[in-house]
mmCIF file of the N, C-alpha and C atoms, coordinates in Angstrom:
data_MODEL
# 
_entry.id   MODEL 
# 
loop_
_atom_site.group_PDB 
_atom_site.id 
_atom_site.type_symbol 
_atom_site.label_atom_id 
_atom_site.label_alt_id 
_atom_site.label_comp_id 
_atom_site.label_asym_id 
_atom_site.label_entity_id 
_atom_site.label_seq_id 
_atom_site.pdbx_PDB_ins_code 
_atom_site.Cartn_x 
_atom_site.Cartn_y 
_atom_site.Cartn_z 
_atom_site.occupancy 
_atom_site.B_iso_or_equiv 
_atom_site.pdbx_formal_charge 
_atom_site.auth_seq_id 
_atom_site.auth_comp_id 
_atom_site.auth_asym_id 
_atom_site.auth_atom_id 
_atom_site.pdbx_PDB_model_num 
ATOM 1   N N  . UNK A 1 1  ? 101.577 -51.906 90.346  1.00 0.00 ? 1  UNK A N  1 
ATOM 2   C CA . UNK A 1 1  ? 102.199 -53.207 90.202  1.00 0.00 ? 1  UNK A CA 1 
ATOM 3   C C  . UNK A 1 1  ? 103.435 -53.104 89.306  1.00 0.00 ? 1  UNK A C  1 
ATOM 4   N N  . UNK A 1 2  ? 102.924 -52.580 88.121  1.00 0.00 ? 2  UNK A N  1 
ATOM 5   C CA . UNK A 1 2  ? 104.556 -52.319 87.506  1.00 0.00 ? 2  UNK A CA 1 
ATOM 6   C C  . UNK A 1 2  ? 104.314 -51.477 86.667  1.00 0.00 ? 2  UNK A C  1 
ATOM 7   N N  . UNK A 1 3  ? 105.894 -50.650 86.691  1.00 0.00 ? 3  UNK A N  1 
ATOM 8   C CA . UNK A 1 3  ? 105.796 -49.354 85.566  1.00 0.00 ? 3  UNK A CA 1 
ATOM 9   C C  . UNK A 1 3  ? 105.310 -49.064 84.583  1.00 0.00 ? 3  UNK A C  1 
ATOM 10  N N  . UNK A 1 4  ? 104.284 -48.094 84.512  1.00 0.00 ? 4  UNK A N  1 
ATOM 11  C CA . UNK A 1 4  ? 103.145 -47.654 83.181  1.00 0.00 ? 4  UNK A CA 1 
ATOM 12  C C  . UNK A 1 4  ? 104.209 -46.939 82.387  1.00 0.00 ? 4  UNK A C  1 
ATOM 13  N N  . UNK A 1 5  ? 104.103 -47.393 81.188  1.00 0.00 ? 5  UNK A N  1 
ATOM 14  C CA . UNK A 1 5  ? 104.545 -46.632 79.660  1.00 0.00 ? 5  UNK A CA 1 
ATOM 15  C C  . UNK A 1 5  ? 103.448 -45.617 79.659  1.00 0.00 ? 5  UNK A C  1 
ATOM 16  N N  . UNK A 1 6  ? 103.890 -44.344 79.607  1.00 0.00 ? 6  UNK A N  1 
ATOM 17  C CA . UNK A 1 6  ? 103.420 -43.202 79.207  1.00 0.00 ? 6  UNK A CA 1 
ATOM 18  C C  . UNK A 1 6  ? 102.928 -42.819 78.051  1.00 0.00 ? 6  UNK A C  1 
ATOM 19  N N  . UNK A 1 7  ? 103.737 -43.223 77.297  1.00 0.00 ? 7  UNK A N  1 
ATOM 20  C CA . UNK A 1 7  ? 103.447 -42.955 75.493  1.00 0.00 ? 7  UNK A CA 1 
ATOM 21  C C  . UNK A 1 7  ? 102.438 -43.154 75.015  1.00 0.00 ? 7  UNK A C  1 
ATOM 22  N N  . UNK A 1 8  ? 101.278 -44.054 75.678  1.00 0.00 ? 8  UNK A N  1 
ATOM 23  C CA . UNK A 1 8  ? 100.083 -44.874 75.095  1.00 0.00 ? 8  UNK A CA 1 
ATOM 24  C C  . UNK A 1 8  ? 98.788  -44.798 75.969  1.00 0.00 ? 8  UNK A C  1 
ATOM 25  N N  . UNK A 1 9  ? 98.010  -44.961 75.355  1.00 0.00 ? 9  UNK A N  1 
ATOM 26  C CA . UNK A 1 9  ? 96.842  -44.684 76.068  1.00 0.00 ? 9  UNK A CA 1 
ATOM 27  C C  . UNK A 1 9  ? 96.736  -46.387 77.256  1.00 0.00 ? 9  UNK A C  1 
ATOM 28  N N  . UNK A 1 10 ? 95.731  -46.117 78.147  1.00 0.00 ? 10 UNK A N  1 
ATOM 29  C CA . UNK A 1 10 ? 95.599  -47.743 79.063  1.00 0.00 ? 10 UNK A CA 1 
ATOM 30  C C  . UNK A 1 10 ? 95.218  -48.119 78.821  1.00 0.00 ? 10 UNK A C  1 
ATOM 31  N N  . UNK A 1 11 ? 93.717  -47.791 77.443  1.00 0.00 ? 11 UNK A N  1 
ATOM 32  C CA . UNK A 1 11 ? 93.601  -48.900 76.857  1.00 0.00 ? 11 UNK A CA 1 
ATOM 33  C C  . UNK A 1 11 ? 94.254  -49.530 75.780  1.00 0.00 ? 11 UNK A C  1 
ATOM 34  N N  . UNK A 1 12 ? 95.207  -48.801 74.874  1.00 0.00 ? 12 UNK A N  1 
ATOM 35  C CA . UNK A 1 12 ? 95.954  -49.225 73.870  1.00 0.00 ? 12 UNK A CA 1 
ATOM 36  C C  . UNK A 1 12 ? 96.703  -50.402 74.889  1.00 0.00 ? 12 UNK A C  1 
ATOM 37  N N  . UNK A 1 13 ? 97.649  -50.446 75.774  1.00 0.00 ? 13 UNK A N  1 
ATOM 38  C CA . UNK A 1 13 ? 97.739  -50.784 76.717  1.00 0.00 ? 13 UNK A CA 1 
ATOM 39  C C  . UNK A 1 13 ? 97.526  -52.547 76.792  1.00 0.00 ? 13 UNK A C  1 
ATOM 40  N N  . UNK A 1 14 ? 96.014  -51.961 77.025  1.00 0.00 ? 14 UNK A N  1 
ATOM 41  C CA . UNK A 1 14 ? 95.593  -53.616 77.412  1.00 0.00 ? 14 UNK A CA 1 
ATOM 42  C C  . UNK A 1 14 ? 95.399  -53.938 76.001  1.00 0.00 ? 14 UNK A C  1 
ATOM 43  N N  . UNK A 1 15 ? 94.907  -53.800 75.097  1.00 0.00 ? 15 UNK A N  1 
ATOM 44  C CA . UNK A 1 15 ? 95.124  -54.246 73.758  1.00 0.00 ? 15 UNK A CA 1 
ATOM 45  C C  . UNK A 1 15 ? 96.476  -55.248 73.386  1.00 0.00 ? 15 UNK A C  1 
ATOM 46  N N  . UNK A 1 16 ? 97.499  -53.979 73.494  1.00 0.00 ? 16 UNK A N  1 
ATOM 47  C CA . UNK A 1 16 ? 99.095  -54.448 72.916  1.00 0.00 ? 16 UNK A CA 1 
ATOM 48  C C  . UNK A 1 16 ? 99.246  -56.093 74.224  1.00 0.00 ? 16 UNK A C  1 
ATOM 49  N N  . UNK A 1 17 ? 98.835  -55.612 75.528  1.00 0.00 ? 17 UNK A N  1 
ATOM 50  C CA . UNK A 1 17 ? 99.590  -56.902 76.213  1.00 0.00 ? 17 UNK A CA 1 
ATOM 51  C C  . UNK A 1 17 ? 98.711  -58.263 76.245  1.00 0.00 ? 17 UNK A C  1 
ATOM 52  N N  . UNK A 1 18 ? 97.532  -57.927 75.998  1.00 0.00 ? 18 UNK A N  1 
ATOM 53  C CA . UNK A 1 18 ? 96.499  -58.665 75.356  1.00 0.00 ? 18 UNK A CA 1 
ATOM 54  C C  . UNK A 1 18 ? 97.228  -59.590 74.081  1.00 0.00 ? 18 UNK A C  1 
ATOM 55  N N  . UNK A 1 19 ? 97.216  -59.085 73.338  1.00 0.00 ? 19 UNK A N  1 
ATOM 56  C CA . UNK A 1 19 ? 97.821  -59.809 71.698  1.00 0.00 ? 19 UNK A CA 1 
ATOM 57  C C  . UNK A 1 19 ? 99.033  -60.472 72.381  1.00 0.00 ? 19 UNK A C  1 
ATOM 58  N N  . UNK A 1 20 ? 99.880  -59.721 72.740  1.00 0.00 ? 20 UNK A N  1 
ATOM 59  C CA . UNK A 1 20 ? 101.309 -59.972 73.551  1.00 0.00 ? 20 UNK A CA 1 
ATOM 60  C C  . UNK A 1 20 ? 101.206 -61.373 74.124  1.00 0.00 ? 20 UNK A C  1 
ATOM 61  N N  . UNK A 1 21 ? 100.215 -61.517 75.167  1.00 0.00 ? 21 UNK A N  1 
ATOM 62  C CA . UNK A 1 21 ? 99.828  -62.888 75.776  1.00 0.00 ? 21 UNK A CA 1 
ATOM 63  C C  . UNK A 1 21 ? 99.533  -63.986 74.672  1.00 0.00 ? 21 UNK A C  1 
ATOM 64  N N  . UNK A 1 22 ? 98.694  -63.494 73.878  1.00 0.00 ? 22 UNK A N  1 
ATOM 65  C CA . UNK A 1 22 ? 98.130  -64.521 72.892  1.00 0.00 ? 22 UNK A CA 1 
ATOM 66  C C  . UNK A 1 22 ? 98.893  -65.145 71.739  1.00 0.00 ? 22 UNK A C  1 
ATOM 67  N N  . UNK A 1 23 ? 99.748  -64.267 71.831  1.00 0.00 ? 23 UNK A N  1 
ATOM 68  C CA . UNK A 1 23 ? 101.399 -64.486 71.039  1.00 0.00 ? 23 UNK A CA 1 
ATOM 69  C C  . UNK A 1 23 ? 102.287 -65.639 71.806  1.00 0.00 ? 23 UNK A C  1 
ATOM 70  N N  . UNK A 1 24 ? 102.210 -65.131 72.697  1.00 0.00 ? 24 UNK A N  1 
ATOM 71  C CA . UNK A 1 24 ? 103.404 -65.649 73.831  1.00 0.00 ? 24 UNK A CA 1 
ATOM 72  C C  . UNK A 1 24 ? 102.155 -67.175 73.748  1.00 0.00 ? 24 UNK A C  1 
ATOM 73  N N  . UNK A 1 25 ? 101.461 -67.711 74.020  1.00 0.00 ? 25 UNK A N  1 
ATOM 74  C CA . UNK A 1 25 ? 100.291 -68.746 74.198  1.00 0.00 ? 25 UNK A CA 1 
ATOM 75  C C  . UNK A 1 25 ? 100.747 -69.572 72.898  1.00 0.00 ? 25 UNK A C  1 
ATOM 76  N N  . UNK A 1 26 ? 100.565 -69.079 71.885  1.00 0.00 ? 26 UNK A N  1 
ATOM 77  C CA . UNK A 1 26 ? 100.493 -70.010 70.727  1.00 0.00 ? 26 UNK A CA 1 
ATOM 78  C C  . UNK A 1 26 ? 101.860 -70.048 70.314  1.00 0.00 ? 26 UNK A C  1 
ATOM 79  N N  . UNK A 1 27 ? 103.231 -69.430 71.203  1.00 0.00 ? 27 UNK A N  1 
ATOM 80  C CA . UNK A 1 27 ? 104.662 -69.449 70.964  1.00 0.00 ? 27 UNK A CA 1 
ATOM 81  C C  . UNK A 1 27 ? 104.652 -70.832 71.726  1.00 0.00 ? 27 UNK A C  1 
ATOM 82  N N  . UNK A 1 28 ? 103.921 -70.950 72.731  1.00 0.00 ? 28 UNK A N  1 
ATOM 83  C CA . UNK A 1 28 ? 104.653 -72.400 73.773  1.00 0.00 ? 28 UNK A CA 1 
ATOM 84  C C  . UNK A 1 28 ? 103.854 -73.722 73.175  1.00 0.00 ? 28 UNK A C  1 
ATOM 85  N N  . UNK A 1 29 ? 102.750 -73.260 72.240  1.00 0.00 ? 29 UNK A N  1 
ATOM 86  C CA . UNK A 1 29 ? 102.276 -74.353 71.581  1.00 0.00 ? 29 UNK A CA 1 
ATOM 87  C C  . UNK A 1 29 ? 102.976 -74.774 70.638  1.00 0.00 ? 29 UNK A C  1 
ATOM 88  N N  . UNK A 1 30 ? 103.800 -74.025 69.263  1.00 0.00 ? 30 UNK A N  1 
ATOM 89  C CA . UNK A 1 30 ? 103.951 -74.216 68.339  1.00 0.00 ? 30 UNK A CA 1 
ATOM 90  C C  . UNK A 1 30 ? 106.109 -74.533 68.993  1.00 0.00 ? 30 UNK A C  1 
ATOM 91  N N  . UNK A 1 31 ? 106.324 -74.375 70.294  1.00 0.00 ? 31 UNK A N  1 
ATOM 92  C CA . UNK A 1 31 ? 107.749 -74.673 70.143  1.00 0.00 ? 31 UNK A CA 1 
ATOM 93  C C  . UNK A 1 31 ? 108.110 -75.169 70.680  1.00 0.00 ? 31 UNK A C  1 
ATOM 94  N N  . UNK A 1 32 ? 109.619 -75.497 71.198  1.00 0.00 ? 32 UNK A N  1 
ATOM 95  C CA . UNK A 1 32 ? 110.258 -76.233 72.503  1.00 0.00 ? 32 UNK A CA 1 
ATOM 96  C C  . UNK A 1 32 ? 110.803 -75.561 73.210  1.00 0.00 ? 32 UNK A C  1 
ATOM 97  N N  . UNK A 1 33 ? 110.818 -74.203 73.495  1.00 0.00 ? 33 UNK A N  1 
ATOM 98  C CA . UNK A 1 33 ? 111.279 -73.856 74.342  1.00 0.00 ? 33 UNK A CA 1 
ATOM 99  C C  . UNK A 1 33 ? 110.160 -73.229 75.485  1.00 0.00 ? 33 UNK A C  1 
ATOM 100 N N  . UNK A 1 34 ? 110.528 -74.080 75.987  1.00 0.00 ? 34 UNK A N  1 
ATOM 101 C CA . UNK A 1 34 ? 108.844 -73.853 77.579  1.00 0.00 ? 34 UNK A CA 1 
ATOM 102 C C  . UNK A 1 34 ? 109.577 -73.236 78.730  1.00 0.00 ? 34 UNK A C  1 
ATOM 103 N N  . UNK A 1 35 ? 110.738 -72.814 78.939  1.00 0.00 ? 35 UNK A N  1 
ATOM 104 C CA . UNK A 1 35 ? 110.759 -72.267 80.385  1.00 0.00 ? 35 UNK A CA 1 
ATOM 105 C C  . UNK A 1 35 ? 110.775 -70.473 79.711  1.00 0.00 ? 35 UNK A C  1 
ATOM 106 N N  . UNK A 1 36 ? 111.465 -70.707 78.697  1.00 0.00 ? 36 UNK A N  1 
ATOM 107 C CA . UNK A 1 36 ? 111.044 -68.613 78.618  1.00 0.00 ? 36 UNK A CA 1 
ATOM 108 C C  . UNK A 1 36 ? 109.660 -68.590 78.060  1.00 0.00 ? 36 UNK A C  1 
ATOM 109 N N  . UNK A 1 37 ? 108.926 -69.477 77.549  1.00 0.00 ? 37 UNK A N  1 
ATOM 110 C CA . UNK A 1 37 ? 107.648 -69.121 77.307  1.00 0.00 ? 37 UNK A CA 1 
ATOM 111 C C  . UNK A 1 37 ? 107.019 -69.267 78.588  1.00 0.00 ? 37 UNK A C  1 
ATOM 112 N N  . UNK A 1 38 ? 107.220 -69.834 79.367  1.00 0.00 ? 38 UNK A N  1 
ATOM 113 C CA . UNK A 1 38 ? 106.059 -69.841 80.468  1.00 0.00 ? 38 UNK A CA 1 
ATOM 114 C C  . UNK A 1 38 ? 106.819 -68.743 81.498  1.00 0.00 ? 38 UNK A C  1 
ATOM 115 N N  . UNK A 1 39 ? 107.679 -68.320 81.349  1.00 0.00 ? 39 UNK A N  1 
ATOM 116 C CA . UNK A 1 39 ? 107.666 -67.066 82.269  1.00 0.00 ? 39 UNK A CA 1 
ATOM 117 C C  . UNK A 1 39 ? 107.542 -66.189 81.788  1.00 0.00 ? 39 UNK A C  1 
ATOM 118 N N  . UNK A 1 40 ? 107.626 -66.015 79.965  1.00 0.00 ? 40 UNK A N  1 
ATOM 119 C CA . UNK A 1 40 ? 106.976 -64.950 79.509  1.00 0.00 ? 40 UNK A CA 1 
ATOM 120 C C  . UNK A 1 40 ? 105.850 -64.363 79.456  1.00 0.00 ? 40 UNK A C  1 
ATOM 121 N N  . UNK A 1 41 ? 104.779 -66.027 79.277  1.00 0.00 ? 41 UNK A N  1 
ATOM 122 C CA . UNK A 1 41 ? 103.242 -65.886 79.793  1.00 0.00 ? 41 UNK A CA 1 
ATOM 123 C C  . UNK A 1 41 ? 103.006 -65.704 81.156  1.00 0.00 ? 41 UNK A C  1 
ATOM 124 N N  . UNK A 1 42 ? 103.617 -66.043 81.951  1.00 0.00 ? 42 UNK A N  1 
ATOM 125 C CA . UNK A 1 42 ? 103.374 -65.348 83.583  1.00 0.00 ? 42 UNK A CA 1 
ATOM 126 C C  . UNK A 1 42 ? 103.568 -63.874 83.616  1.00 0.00 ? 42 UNK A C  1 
ATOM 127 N N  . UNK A 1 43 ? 104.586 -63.637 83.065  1.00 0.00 ? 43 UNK A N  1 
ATOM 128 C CA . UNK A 1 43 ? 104.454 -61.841 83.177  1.00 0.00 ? 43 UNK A CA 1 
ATOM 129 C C  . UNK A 1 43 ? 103.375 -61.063 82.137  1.00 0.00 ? 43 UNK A C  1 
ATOM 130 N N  . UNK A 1 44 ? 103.171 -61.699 80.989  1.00 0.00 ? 44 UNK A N  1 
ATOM 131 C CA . UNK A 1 44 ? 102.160 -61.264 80.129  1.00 0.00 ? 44 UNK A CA 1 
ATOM 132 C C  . UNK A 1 44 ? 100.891 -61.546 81.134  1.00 0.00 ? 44 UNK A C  1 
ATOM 133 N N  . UNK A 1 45 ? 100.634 -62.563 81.594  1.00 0.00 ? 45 UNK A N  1 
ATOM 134 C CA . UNK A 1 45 ? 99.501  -62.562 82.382  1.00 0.00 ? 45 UNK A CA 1 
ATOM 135 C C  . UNK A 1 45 ? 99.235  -60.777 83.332  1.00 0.00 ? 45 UNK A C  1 
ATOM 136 N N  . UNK A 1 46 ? 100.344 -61.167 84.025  1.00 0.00 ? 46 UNK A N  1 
ATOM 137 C CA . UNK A 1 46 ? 100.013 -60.156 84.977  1.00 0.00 ? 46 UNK A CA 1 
ATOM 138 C C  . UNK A 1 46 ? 99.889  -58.549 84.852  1.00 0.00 ? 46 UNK A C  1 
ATOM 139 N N  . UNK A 1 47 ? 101.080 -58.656 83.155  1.00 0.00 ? 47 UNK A N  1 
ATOM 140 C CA . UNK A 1 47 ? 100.477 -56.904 82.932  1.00 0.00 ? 47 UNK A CA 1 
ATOM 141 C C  . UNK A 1 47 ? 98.977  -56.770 82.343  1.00 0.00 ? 47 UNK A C  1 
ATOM 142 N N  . UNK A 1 48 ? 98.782  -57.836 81.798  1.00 0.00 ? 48 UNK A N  1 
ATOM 143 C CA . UNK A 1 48 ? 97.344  -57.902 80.963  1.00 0.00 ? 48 UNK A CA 1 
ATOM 144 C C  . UNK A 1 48 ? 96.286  -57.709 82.229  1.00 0.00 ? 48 UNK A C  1 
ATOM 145 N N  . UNK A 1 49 ? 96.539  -58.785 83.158  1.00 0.00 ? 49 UNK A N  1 
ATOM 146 C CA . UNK A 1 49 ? 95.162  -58.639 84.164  1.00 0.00 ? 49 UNK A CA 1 
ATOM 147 C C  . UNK A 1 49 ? 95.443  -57.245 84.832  1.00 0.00 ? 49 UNK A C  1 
ATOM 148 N N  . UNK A 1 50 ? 96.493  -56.319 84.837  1.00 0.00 ? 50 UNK A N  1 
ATOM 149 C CA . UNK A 1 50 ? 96.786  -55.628 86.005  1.00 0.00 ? 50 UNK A CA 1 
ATOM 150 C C  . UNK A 1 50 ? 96.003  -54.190 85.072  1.00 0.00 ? 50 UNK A C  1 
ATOM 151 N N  . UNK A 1 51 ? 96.597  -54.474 83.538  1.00 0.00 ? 51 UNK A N  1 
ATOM 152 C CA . UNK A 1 51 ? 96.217  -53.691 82.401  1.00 0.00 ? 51 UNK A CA 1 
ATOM 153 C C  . UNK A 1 51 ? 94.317  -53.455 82.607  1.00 0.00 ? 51 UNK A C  1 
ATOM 154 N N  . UNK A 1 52 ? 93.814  -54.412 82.175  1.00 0.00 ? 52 UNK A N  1 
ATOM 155 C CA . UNK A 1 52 ? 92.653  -54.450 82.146  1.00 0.00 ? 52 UNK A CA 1 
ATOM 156 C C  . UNK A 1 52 ? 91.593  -53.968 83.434  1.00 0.00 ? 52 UNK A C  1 
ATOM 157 N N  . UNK A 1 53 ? 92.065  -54.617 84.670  1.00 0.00 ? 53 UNK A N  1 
ATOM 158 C CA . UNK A 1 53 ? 91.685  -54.081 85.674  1.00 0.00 ? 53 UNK A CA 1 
ATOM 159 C C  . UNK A 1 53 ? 91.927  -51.926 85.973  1.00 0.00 ? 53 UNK A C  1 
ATOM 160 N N  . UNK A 1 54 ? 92.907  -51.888 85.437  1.00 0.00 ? 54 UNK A N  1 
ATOM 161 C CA . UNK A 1 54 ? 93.128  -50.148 85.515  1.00 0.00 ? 54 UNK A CA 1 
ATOM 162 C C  . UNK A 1 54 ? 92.395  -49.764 84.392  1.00 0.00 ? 54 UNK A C  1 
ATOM 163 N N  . UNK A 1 55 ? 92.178  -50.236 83.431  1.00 0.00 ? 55 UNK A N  1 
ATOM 164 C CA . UNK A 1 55 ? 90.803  -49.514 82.198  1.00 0.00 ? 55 UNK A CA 1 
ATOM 165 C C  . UNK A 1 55 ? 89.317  -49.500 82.723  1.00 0.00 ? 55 UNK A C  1 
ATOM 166 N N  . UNK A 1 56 ? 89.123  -50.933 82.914  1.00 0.00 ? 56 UNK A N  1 
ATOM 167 C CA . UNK A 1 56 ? 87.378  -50.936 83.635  1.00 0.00 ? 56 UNK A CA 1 
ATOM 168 C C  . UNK A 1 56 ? 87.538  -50.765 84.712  1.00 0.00 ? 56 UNK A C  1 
ATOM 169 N N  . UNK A 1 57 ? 87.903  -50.268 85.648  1.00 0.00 ? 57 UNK A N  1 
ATOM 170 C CA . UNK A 1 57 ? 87.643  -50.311 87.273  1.00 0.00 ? 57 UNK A CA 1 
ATOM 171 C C  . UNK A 1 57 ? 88.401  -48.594 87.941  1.00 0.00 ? 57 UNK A C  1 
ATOM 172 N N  . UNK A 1 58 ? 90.099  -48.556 87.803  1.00 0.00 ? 58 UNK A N  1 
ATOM 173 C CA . UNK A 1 58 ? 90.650  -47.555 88.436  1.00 0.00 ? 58 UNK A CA 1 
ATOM 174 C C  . UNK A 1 58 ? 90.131  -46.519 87.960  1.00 0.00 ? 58 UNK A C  1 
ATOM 175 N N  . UNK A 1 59 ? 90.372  -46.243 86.762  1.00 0.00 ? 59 UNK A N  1 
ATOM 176 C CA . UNK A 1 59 ? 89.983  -45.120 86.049  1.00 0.00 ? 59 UNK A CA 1 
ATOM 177 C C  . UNK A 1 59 ? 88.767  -44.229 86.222  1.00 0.00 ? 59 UNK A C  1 
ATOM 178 N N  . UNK A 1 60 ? 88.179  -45.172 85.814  1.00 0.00 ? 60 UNK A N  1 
ATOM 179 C CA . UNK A 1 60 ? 86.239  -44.691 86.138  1.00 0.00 ? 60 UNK A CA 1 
ATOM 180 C C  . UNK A 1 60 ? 86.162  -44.355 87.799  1.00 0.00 ? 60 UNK A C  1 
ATOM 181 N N  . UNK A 1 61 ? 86.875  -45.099 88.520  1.00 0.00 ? 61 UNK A N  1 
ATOM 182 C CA . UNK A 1 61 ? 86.832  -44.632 90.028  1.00 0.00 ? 61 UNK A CA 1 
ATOM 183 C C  . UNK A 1 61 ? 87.612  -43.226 89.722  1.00 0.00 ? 61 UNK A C  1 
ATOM 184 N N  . UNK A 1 62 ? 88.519  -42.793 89.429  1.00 0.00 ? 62 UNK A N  1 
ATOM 185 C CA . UNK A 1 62 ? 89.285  -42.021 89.792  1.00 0.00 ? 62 UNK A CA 1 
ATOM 186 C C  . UNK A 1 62 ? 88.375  -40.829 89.299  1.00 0.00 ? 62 UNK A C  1 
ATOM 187 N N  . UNK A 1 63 ? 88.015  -41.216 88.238  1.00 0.00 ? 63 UNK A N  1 
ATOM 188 C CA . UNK A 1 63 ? 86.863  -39.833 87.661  1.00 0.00 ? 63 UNK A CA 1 
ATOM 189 C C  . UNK A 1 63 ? 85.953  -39.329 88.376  1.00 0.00 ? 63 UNK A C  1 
ATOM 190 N N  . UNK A 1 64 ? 85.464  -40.966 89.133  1.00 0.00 ? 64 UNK A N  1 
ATOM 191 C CA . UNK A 1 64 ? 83.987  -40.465 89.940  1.00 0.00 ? 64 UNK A CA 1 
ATOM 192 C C  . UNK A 1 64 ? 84.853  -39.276 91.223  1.00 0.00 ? 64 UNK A C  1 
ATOM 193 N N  . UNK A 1 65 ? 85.750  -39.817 91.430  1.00 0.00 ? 65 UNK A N  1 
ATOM 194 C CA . UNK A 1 65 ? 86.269  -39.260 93.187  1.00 0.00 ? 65 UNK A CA 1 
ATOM 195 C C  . UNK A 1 65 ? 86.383  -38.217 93.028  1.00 0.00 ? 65 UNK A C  1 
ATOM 196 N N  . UNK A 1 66 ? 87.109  -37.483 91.201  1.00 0.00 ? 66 UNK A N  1 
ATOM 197 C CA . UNK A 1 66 ? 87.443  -36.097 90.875  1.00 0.00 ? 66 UNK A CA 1 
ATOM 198 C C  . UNK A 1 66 ? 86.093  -35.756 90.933  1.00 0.00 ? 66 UNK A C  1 
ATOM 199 N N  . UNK A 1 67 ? 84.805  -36.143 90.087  1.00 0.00 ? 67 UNK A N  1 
ATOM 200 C CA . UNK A 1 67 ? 83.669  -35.551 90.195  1.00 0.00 ? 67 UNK A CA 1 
ATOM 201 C C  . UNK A 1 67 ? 82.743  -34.914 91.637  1.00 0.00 ? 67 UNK A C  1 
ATOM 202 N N  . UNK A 1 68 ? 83.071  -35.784 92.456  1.00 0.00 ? 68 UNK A N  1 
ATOM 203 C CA . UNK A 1 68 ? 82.803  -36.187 93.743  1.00 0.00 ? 68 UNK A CA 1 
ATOM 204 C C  . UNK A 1 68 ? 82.757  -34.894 94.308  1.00 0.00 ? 68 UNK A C  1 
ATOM 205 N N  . UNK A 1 69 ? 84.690  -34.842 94.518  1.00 0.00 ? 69 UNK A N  1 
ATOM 206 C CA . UNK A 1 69 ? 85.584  -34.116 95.457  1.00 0.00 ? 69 UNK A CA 1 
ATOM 207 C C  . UNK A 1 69 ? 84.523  -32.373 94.693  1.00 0.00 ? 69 UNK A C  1 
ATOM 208 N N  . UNK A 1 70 ? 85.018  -32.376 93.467  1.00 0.00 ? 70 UNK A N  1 
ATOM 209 C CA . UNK A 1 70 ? 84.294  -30.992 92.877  1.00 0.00 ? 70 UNK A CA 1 
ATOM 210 C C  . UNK A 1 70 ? 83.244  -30.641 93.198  1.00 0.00 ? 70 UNK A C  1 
ATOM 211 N N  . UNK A 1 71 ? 82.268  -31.412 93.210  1.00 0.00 ? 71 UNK A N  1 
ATOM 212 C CA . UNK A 1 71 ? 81.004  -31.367 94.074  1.00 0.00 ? 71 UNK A CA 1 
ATOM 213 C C  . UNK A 1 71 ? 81.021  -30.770 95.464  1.00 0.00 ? 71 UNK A C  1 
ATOM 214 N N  . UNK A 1 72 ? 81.921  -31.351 96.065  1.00 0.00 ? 72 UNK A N  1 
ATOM 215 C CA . UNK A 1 72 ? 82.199  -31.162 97.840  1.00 0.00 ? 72 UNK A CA 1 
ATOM 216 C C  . UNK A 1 72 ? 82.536  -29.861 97.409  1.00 0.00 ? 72 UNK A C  1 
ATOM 217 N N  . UNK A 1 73 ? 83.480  -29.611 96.767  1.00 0.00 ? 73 UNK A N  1 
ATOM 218 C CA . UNK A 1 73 ? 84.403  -28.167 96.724  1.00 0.00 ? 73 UNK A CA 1 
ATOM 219 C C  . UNK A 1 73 ? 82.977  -26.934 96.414  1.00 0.00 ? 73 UNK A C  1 
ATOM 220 N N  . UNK A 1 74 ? 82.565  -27.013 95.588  1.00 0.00 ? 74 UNK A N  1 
ATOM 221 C CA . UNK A 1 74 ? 81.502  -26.011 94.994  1.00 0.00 ? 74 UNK A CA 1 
ATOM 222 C C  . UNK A 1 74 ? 80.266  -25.989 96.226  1.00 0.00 ? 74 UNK A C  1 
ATOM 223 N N  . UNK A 1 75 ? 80.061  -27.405 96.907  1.00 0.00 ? 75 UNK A N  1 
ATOM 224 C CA . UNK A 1 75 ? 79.259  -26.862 97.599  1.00 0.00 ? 75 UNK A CA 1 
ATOM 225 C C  . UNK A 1 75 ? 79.490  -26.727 99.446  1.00 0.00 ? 75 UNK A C  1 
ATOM 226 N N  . UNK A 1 76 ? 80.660  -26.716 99.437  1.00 0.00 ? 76 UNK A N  1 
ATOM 227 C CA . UNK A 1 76 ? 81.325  -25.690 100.596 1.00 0.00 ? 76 UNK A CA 1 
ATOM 228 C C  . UNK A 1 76 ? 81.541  -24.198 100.448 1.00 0.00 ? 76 UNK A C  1 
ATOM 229 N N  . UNK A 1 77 ? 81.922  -23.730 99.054  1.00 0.00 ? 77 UNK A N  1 
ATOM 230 C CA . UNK A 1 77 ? 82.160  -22.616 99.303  1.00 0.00 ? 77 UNK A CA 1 
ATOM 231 C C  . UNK A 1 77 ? 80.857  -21.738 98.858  1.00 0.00 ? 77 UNK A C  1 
ATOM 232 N N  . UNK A 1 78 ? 79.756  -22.215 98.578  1.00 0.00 ? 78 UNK A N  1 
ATOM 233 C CA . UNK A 1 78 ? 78.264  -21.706 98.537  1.00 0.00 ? 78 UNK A CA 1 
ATOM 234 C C  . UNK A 1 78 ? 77.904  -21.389 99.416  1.00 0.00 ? 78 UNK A C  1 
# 
């Protein structure tokens, strides 16, 4: 969905855009300016949900498939 920063772990990740959102949330409460806060919280939304979804879900898949595939591999060439 959109370009991963390298520098940081995915879950640091969802952490930083996590707070990020909750920042951006209590920015459109406490001010008057609502059109860059609410498109700031629309994009904070979406790295956060996109964030979070790749920590609990992709990841752990991607491990199982490596585990998987290794499995297949070791027991083909037996």
């Amino acid at each position: 969905m959109f370009t991963r920063y390298m520098g940081i772990t995915p879950q640091s990740q969802a952490y930083l855009f996590t707070f990020a959102l909750a920042l951006n949330l209590i920015g459109m409460m406490i001010t008057d300016m609502w059109l860059p806060m609410v498109v700031g919280a629309i994009v904070m939304t979406g790295l956060c949900a996109e964030s979070w979804i790749r920590v609990q879900h992709i990841i752990p898949m991607r491990k199982e498939l490596l585990k998987i595939r290794k499995q297949l591999d070791d027991s083909v060439v037996k």
